[in-house]
N, C-alpha and C positions, 0 to 999 in steps of 0.2 A: 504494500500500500504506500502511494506517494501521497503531497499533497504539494501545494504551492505555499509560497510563505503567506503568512494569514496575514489580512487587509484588516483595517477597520470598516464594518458594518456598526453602525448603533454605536453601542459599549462593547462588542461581544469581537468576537474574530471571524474572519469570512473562512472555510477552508476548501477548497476544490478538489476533489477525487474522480481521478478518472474512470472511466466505469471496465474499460478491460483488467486493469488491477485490481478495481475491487472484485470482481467476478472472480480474481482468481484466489483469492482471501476469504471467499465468502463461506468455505466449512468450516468457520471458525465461530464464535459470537462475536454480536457489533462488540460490545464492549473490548475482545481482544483488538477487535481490527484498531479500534481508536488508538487501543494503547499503543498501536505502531506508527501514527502520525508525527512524524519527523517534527511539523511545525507546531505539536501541541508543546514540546518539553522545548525544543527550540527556541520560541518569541513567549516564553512565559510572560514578559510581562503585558502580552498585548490582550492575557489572558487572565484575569486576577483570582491566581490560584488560592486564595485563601476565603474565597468569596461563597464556593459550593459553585452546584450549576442546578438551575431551575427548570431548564427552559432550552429547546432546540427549533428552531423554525428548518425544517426541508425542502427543500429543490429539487424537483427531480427532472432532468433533461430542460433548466431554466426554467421551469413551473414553480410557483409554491402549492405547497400539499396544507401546510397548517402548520400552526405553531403549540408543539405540546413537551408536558411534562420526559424528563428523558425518560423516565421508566417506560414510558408509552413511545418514545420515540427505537429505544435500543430494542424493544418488541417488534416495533413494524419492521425495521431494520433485518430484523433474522429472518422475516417471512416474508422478504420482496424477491419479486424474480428478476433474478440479474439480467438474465439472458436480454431482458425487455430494456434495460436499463443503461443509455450513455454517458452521465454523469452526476454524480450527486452534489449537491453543497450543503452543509452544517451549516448551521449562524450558532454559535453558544451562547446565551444568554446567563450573564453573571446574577448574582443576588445579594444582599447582604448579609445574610446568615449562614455560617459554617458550618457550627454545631449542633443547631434543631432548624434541618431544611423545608421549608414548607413545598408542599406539594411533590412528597417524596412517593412516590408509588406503593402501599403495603410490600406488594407482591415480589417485588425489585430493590425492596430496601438494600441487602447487601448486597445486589451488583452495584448499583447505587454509590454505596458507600464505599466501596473498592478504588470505584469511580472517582471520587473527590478525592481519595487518597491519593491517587495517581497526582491529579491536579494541583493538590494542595501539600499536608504536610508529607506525604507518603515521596512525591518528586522529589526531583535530582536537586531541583531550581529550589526548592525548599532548604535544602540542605546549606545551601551560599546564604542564609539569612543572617544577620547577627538580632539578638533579640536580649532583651531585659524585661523583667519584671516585680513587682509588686503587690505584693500582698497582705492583708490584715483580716483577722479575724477573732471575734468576741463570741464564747459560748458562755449561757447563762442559764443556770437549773434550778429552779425554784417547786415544789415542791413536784407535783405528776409533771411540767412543763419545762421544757430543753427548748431554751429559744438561741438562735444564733444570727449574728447578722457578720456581714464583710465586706472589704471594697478590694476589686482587683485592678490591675494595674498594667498591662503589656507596652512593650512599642517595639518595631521591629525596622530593620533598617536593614538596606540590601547593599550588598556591594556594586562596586562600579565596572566591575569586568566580571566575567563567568567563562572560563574557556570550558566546554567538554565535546566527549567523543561520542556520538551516536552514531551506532552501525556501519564503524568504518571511515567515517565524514568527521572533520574538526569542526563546529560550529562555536563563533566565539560571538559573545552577547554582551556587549555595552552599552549599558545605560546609564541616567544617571540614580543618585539611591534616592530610596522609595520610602519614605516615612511609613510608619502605619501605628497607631494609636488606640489603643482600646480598654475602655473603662468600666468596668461592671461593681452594680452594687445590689446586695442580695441579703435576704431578711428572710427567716424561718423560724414555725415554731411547729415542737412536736409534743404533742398534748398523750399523754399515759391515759387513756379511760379506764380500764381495769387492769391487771394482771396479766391477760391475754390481747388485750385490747390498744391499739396505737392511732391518732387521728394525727395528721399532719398538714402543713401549708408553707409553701415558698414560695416567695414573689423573685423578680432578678431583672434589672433593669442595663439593660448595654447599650453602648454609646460607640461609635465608630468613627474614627475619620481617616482618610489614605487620599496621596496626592502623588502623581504620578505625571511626571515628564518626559514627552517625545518631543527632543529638538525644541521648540517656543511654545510647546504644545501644552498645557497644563490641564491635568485631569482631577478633577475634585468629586470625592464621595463621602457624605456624610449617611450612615445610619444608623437606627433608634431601634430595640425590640421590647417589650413586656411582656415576661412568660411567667406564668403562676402554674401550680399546681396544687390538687387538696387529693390525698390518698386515707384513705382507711385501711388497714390493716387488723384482723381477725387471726386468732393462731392458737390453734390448741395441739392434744399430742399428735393424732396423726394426719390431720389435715391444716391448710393453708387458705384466709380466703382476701385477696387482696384487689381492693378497687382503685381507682383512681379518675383523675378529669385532669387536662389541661387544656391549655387557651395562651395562644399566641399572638400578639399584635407586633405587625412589624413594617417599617416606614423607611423608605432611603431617597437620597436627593444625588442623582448624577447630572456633572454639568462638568462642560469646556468651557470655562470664561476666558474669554480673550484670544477664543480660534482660529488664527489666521487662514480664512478659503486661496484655496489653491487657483493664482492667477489672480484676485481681486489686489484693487487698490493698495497701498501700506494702508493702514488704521482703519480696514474694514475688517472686522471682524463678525463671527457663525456663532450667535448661542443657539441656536433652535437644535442643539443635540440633547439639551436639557432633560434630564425624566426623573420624574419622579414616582418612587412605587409603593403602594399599600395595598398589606397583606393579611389577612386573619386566620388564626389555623386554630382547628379545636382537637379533641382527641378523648372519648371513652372508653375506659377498657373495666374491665372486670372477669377474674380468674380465681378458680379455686382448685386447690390443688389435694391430692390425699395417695397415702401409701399404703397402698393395699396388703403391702409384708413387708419387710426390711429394707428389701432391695428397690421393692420396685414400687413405680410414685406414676398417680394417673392425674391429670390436668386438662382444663376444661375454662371454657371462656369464652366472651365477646369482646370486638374492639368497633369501634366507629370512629371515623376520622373524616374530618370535611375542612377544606379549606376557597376561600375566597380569595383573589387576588385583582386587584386594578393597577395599571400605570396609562398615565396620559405624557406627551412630549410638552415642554412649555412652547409658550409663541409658535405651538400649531395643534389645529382643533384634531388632537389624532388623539386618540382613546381606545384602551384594549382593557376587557374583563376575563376572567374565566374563573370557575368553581367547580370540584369536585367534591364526591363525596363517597365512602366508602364505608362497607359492613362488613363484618367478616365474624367468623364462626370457628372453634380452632379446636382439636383436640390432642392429646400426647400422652403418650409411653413411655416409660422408659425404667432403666436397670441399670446399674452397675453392680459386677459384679466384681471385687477384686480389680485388676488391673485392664479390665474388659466391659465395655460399657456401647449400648445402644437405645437408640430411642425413635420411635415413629409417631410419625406427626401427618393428622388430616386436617385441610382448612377450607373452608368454601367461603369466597370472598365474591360480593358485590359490588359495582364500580358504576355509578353516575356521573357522568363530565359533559360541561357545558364550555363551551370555550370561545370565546370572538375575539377573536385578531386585531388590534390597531391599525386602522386605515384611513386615509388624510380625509378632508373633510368635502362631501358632495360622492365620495366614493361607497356603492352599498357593501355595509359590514357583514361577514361571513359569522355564522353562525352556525358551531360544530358540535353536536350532541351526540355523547353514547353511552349503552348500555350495553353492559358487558357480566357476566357471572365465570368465577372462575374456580376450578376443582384443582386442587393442590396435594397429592401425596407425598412425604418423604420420609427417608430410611436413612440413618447416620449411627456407624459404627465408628467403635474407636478401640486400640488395643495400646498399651503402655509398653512397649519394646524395653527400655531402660528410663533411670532417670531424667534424661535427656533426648530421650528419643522416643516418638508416636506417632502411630501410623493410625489414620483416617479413614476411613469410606462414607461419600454421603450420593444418597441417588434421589434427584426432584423431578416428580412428572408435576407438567403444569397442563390441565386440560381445560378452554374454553369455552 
């Protein structure tokens, strides 16, 4: 898989693939083929690896098909038919949040998160970072109540040269360094009801800012998130019954102030790259768990997840929405035995998405809806070799 060096689109990176190569890559998963994009570990910063990824709009032979979650994108990806197919483009679409991504596909979570890792701290380009931090924190126990609060503190700063070797090829990557700044303050309390019994709450508030220079180019992102959650927590001797809810608010402002367009005047400057994005994401789950003998523990559950998302571009009437929503049903087995352990897991998951694309103004907005149900088996062994050594087997059918 080749690709060209990534353009800017939007905030996100353009990448081109041509479709004989990818045809010839195709017995593999989308997600391996990506990790072979020269230009993703390449122009890292035209990619802001510590962002996550929300979002891929596709092209297929210079069409757009839509713009969707990647969980739903790396799925269409494995089931297109190449043969039909002369060239693809990604557009990646960056996000503000790292660690709790809204609109993360259930089903795909850990391709997903492989994913990010590639991009973010898991990369090469991660590794050339220099980082500091800070941190405080108060815990406070007053009678059944364990409250804690804290403030954290990062900032990261990249060097100004990067030489490495990908597949043979020296690529050297100079920029200049990249601030990155990040502020979290976070408050909890965990309430004892009985003996058996645990209520809790944390709220956690983060603050972002990253600035980022191509040539006279200055790239500004500020973002905001507010995540809480309240869990209860049940536990006697041989069962488990643990609930929860969370809710996520989340808000970022991307802007090129001072954009010099290519061929204009001196001191004509492009803010209409501007966007601004909000997000809302919720999350119920509730699981109980029990051990039917020593060994072996049976677990049972729902989860539901929905989120909402808007961004609009400033100084132009372009507006894009989309919402998912998802149900899912879960059950699991499982045993250890000594140094040998297995566990099977069934989940039936439903999937509602509504989705419209941002499109300029006087232009009719598309509007994407689906409904999808999905049947999920899986078998995962594991055997303990030595202290330091273990050997895996996991097998997932996913059926539609």
């Amino acid at each position: 898989v080749t690709a060209e060096a990534p353009t800017f689109r939007y905030q996100g990176s353009r990448v081109v693939i041509s479709g004989s190569q990818w045809k010839q890559a195709a017995g593999g998963t989308a997600l391996t083929m990506l990790r072979q994009l020269p230009g993703i570990t390449q122009h890292g910063d035209q990619l802001p690896l510590l962002y996550g990824l929300t979002e891929m709009a596709i092209y297929i032979d210079g069409r757009s098909t839509s713009h969707a979650p990647v969980g739903s994108v790396l799925a269409f990806l494995q089931n297109l038919p190449m043969e039909q197919v002369e060239s693809i483009e990604l557009i990646l679409q960056p996000m503000g949040s790292f660690d709790r991504a809204p609109g993360i596909n259930i089903r795909r979570r850990r391709q997903l998160k492989d994913m990010m890792l590639l991009f973010g701290q898991g990369s090469l380009i991660q590794q050339h970072y220099l980082s500091g931090h800070l941190a405080l924190r108060l815990d406070l126990e007053r009678g059944r109540h364990r409250g804690y609060g804290y403030y954290s503190f990062r900032s990261r700063h990249r060097l100004e040269t990067l030489d490495l070797t990908l597949g043979g090829r020296d690529y050297q990557d100079r920029q200049e360094q990249r601030p990155r700044q990040v502020h979290q303050v976070g408050l909890g309390d965990e309430l004892q009801l009985t003996q058996e019994q645990h209520l809790g709450l944390q709220l956690l508030y983060t603050r972002t800012g990253d600035k980022l220079y191509h040539g006279s180019t200055l790239r500004q992102l500020q973002a905001q998130q507010l995540y809480t959650t309240l869990y209860h927590q049940l536990q006697r001797e041989h069962f488990i019954w643990e609930t929860s809810a969370e809710l996520s608010l989340h808000g970022d402002e991307l802007s090129y102030p001072g954009r010099q367009l290519d061929g204009a005047p001196a001191g004509m400057a492009d803010n209409s790259l501007e966007r601004r994005e909000r997000s809302t994401l919720y999350q119920f789950k509730s699981a109980i768990g029990a051990m039917l003998t020593e060994s072996l523990q049976l677990s049972t559950g729902v989860e539901l997840q929905g989120l909402g998302h808007r961004h609009r571009y400033q100084r132009q009437s372009e507006e894009g929405r989309a919402s998912e929503h998802y149900l899912r049903g879960f059950a699991t087995l499982n045993q250890t035995v000594g140094t040998f352990s297995w566990e099977l897991s069934l989940s039936l998951l439903t999937e509602r998405r509504r989705i419209e694309p941002a499109a300029p103004s006087g232009t009719p907005a598309l509007d994407y809806k689906q409904d999808k149900v999905y049947f999920t088996p899986s078998f995962f062994l594991a055997y303990q070799l030595a202290p330091r050594h273990r050997l895996e087997l996991q097998l997932i059918s996913d059926k539609e």
